[in-house]
C-alpha positions, 0 to 999 in steps of 0.5 A, a space after each residue: 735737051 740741053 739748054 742754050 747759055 743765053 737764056 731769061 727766066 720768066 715766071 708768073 705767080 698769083 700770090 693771093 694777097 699773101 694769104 696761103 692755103 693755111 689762111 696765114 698773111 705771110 710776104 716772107 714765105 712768098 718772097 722765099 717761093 720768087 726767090 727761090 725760082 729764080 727769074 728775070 721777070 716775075 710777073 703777079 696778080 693780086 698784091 694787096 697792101 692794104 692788110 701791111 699797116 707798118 709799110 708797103 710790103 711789095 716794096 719789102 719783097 723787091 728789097 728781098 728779092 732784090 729786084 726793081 717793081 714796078 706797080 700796077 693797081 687797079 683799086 686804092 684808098 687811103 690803106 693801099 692798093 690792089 692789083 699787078 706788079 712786075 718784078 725784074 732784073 732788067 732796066 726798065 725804059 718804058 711803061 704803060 698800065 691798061 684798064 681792062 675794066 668792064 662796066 659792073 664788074 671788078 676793076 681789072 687792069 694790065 701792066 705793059 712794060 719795055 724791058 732791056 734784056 740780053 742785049 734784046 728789048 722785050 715787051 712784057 704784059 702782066 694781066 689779070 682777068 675776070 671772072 666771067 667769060 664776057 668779060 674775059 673775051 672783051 678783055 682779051 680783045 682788048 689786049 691783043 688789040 695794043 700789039 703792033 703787027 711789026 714783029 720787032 722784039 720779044 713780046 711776053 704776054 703773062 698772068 692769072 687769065 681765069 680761063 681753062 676751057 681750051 677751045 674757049 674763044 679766049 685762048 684760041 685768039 691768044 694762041 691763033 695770035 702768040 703761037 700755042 705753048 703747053 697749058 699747065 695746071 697751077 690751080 688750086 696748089 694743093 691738087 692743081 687740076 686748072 691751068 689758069 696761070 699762063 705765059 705766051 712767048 712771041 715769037 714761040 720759037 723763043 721757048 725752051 722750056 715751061 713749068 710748074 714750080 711745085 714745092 712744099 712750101 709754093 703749095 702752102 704759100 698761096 692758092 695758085 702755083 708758080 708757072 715759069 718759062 725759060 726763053 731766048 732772047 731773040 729768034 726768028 718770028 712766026 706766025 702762032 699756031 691755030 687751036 
């Protein structure tokens, strides 16, 4: 199928605070696999900084890729800060960070940014969620709960959702809601058998194309494969497809 010419590339990547399959903390090997694929919008969970002492290595990785961040932490002392960011191309105009923590659990959290993009204004969550299945349904409710029902720009709802059970009442609410786009296997990197890293597009007519970036070096550098989207700004909305 031949792509259309204007499109946005958009990826999102648990980079497990740097650390590769070889036990090995290296930023520069991560910033090469987002460079490499080649994206708009790179959206990441897990950036650690409290391992860099000689300066902020998500700063370092903007540089290289040169692309702007923006920070979404969910824990931070004095060494650093731990959780989401965005990195783009694309003007920023607005942004808003969700707490997504359930009592007694990890801290968790989302980003939420408005982005300019083609011409277009492009909505762009970047989650991370739990590890128990409670509370991923508490915290899917609540995402889904900030969208607004007027349609009037692209919305992209990306990151790590620890959830691979199909007809799991998670992914159905976000499939009933954004339309159903292929679930592809992204963990663990050396032998991917989970599709934990997702992208929903709305509207889902929007998608032209979703994939796995699998390499030699995106399967050494962290635990979980890149998933990538590439998507047109625009298109007409439509009611997301039931599971």
């Amino acid at each position: 199928m031949e792509r259309p010419s204007e499109t946005i590339s958009v990826v999102s990547y648990n980079i497990h605070r740097f650390v590769g399959t070889d036990r090995r903390f290296d930023p520069e090997r991560i910033a090469r696999v987002i460079h490499e694929c080649r994206a708009e919008i790179v959206g990441l969970q897990e950036i650690d900084t409290h391992f860099y002492r000689n300066g902020n290595q998500i700063e370092h990785l903007a540089r290289t890729t040169r692309l702007e961040v923006v920070h979404g932490p969910t824990r931070w002392n004095r060494n650093g800060h731990y959780g989401n960011a965005l990195l783009t191309s694309f003007p920023v105009s607005d942004v808003r960070r969700i707490d997504l923590t359930v009592p007694g659990r990890e801290p968790r959290g989302a980003l939420d940014v408005d982005l300019l993009a083609g011409g277009c204004r492009v909505r762009v969550i970047v989650a991370h969620l739990g590890l128990n299945i409670l509370e991923r349904r508490l915290q899917v409710k609540r995402l889904l709960d900030i969208f607004s029902a007027e349609r009037d720009r692209m919305e992209i709802m990306l990151g790590d959702f620890n959830e691979w059970i199909p007809v799991g009442r998670p992914l159905c609410w976000v499939n009933r809601f954004f339309g159903k786009p292929p679930a592809l296997r992204t963990f663990p990197s050396f032998m991917p058998v989970l599709p934990l890293d997702r992208i929903w597009i709305r509207p889902l007519d929007a998608l032209v194309e979703l994939s796995v970036y699998r390499t030699p070096l995106s399967r050494v550098a962290s635990d979980h494969l890149p998933v990538k989207a590439v998507v047109v700004p625009g298109g007409k909305p439509e009611i997301g497809c039931a599971c």
